[in-house]
Structures are given as structure tokens and as C-alpha cells.
Residue, then its C-alpha position, 0 to 999 in steps of 0.5 A: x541523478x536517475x534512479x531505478x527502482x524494481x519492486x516484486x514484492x508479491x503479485x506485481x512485477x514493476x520497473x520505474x525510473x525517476x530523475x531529479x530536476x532543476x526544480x528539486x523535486x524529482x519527476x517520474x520518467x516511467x512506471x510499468x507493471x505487469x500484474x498477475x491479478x487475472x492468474x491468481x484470480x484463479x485460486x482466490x488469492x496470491x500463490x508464491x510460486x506461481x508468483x515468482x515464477x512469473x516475476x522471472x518471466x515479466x521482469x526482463x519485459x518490463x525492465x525494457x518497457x520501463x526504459x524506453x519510456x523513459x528515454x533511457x539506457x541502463x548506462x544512464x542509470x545513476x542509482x539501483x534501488x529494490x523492495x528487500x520486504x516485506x513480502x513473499x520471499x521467493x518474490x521477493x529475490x526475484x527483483x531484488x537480485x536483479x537490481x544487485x546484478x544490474x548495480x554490480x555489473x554496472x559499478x553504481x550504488x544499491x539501495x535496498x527499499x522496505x516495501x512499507x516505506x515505498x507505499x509511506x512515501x508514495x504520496x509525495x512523489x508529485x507534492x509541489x513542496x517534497x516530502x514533508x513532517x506529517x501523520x502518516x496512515x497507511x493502508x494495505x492488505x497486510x498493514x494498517x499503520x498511523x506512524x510521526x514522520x519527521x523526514x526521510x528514516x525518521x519515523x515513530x510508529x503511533x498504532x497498528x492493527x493487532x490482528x487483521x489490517x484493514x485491506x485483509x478485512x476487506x480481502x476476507x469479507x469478500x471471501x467470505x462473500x464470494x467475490x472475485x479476487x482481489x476483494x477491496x475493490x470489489x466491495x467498494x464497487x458494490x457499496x457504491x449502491x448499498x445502504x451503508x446504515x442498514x447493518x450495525x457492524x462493530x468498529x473496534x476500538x474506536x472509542x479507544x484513547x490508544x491508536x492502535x486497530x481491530x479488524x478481525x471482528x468484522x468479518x465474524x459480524x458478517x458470517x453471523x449476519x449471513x444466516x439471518x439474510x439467507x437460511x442457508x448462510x450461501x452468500x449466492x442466495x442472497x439478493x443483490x440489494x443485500x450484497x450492496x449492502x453487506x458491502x457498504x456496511x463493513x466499507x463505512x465500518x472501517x473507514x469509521x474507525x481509520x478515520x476517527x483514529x487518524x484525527x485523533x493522531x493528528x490532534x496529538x501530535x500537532x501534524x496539520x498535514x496526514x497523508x494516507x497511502x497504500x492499496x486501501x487508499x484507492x477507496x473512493x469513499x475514504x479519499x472522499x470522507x477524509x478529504x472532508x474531514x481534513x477540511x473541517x480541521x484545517x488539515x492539508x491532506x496528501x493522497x497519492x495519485x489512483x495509479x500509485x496507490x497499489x504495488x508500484x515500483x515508482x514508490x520504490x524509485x522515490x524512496x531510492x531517489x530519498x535515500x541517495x540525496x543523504x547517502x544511504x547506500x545498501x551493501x550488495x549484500x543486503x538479505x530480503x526479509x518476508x517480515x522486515x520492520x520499517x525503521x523506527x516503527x518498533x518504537x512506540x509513542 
């Protein structure tokens, strides 16, 4: 079974093919995306028509790209998938439509594929032993989500941020700092030589018995901590030293907080696998700060490959690739939906 899976979601245009082998496990042929980063980097953030303008323009390029990688044809294509949200909705259409027309044309099945579900899955793609029961905590600019996953749709949501997900607080910190968009890895780099002790920042509800988040006080803690560094409160009058460590700060607060609320998780329900996806698990000092935590628990941890961290359409794929093996198919006539909810994760524990 060869699946196609497009995800346009918000600033990535992104094609990926992923095939079944003799194994069980399924490999991933191609992964191309094109990013809109530099583009968008000038306003400081995402602009849903730009956006989607440029989704129109990308896709036909990427889709080509993506299938000569792979050694494929569109005729050998078994399976359609594409992300239907969340997202931005203008974006989102773009590949979504595509994906239907191409399923249409060529009388194969549609899968329609929540975004949140994508970046959920993503760690398994190259997992020796497939998807299996685990805690999952996802991490993204829009998200910040601890869910039960006992298989493919089986999904029960643990906790959630109430305000700002943990890759926004990165996001606005950087914002707030001047730095250049997208914000996270622009943190994570400049705390790589900060002193992450030198300023006491919250970590909201850590010491909480509920799973749930708080990232918006963060970002208040930084601006009322501006003005003591610099009478002006410019973040371009600070010094160097204490940008890095503005940055290394907020980055150990919280990974503080993801950290003791994952454990925790994972204590209650009995999971000894956690697997952490989305944008924010890129961060080189979560891997590595989990990677050891898990260590002194006797916890496998599954993180997904740097490349598949971000927006990608290989998530997509898999997902699709999933779905299919149990016949989840999605009518043609499946809506995009900017707000979608993953399945099961309205559920609390």
C-alpha cells in the first residue's frame, strides 16, 4: 500500500509518500516541504493570505518533487490522505482540496488527517516494533497536550494548557525579546550560553496534582524583569550575557514544568513508553533532559527523528497509512476545520 499524504496546515507546503513493506512497518519514500519561513519573517509571524497564496504556488512543485524521490507515479498511488485542521483555513483548502481531486480523479480512497494526530504519531514512523500503548506529549506552537494512546483513534486526553501552549510562550518570549521569527529556536540557541539559574521565573502549576499547563505568566515574568536589566525596558540595550540568559531561563521553566507533568502522567497511568512530538520537541535540552529522566524511571522514550519534528507531510502519510490498515476511510466530502479536536481528547481523565 503506497500512501500520499499533503499537509498545508499554516506556513509549510509538504508532500510525502510512505509505502508498506514485507517487514509490517511502513518506510518513508520521500518527505519534501517547501517553507515560507524567510517570507514570513518579515511581519514577525504567519500571514494567512500570503500563506496560502503560496501553498497554491509550492504544491504543484513539491508534489513532483516528492514523487521522483520516491520512484513513483501518481497512478501508483494507493491512498490519499491530508491534514482537514487544525490550522488556518485558507491554508488549510489548499491542500486539502488538492488531495480530494487527486483521489477523485484517480478513484482511490480519501483520508482526512487532524494535524494534532499527524505530529501525535510521527514518533513512530521509524519505531523498530509500530505504534504502540504509550503517554504521549505533544508540544507545538498552538498545543501543549499529555494524552492515554491505546492504539490508532484510541486516545484520552490527560491535560492541556489553559492559556498559552508551551511553543507560543516561546514564540511570544521571543517577541517580546526581538528576536527573529519563528522564536523557539532562536531561544534554544541563545540558551545554549545563558545561565539558565540566574532568573527565578514561574512554572505554573507544577506542584499541581491536575495534568493540565500554564504558560502565560511567562511571558509577563519576562516583561517585569526587562525594566530591571535596562532602564529602558529595549530589549536591544541589553547586554548579550543577559539575553542568554533571559533565554535560558524561560527554556528551563518550561521544560521544568513539561517534564515534572509528564512523569507524573506517566506514573498514573502505568505507561512505561512517553513519546513527545511536535515543533517544541526539537529543543535540544528537552530531548536531552527527558532522555534522562526517562532513564532513571526505566522508561523507553520515543522521540521522532529532528526532520520530522516541525510540519511535515510524512506525519500525514503515516497517519493515513494507519487509518487504511483498519479501513478508516473519509468521505470526499470531509470539511476543513481551523478548530478540529482530535478524537477522544474532549474526554477528560
Amino acid at each position: 500500500m503506497l500512501v500520499l499524504g499533503i499537509e498545508s496546515s499554516c506556513d509549510e507546503t509538504a508532500v510525502a509518500l510512505v509505502e508498506d513493506q514485507a517487514s509490517g512497518t511502513p518506510r518513508v519514500l520521500s518527505s519534501v516541504i517547501s517553507t515560507q519561513i524567510p517570507l514570513h519573517r518579515l511581519y514577525g509571524g504567519v500571514i494567512p493570505e500570503l500563506a496560502s497564496r503560496n501553498h497554491s504556488t509550492n504544491l504543484p512543485g513539491v508534489l513532483k518533487e516528492a514523487l521522483q524521490q520516491a520512484g513513483r507515479s501518481i497512478h501508483d498511488v494507493d491512498v490519499f490522505a491530508s491534514t482537514a485542521g487544525p490550522g488556518l483555513v485558507a491554508a488549510l483548502l489548499v491542500g486539502n482540496t488538492a488531495a480530494k481531486a487527486l483521489a477523485l480523479t484517480a478513484r482511490k480512497p480519501f483520508i482526512a488527517i487532524n494535524h494534532m494526530e499527524g505530529h501525535l504519531l510521527s514518533p513512530f514512523i521509524d519505531h523498530p516494533g509500530g505504534l504502540v500503548p504509550h503517554l504521549a506529549l505533544v508540544v507545538s506552537g498552538g498545543h501543549t497536550l499529555l494524552i492515554d494512546v491505546q492504539g490508532i483513534g484510541q486516545y484520552r486526553l490527560l491535560g492541556r494548557s489553559r492559556d498559552d501552549a508551551a511553543g507560543e510562550a516561546f514564540d511570544k518570549v521571543a517577541k517580546m525579546l526581538d528576536l527573529p521569527y519563528p522564536g523557539g529556536p532562536e531561544i534554544d540557541k541563545r540558551a545554549a550560553h545563558g545561565d539558565a539559574q540566574r532568573f527565578a521565573f514561574p512554572r505554573p502549576m507544577i506542584h499541581e496534582p491536575h495534568l493540565d499547563f500554564s504558560f502565560s505568566g511567562l511571558k509577563t515574568a519576562v516583561l517585569y524583569t526587562l525594566p530591571t536589566l535596562v532602564e529602558s525596558g529595549n530589549p536591544h540595550d541589553l547586554s548579550e550575557q543577559d539575553m542568554n540568559d533571559l533565554c535560558a531561563g524561560v527554556r528551563q521553566a518550561i521544560i521544568d514544568v513539561l517534564l515534572r507533568k509528564a512523569m507524573h502522567a506517566a506514573k498514573q497511568t502505568g505507561h512505561k513508553v512517553i513519546a513527545v512530538s511536535g515543533g517544541v520537541s526539537c529543543n535540544k535540552a528537552l530531548r536531552e533532559q527527558m532522555a534522562a529522566a526517562c532513564r532513571r524511571r526505566n522508561i523507553e522514550l520515543v522521540l521522532p527523528p529532528a526532520h520530522f519534528t516541525t510540519d511535515n507531510a510524512a506525519m500525514i502519510a503515516y497517519a493515513g497509512y494507519l487509518h487504511a490498515q483498519i479501513g478508516d476511510f473519509s468521505p470526499l466530502d470531509t470539511p476543513v476545520d481551523p478548530n478540529l479536536k482530535l478524537a477522544g481528547t474532549q474526554i477528560r481523565a
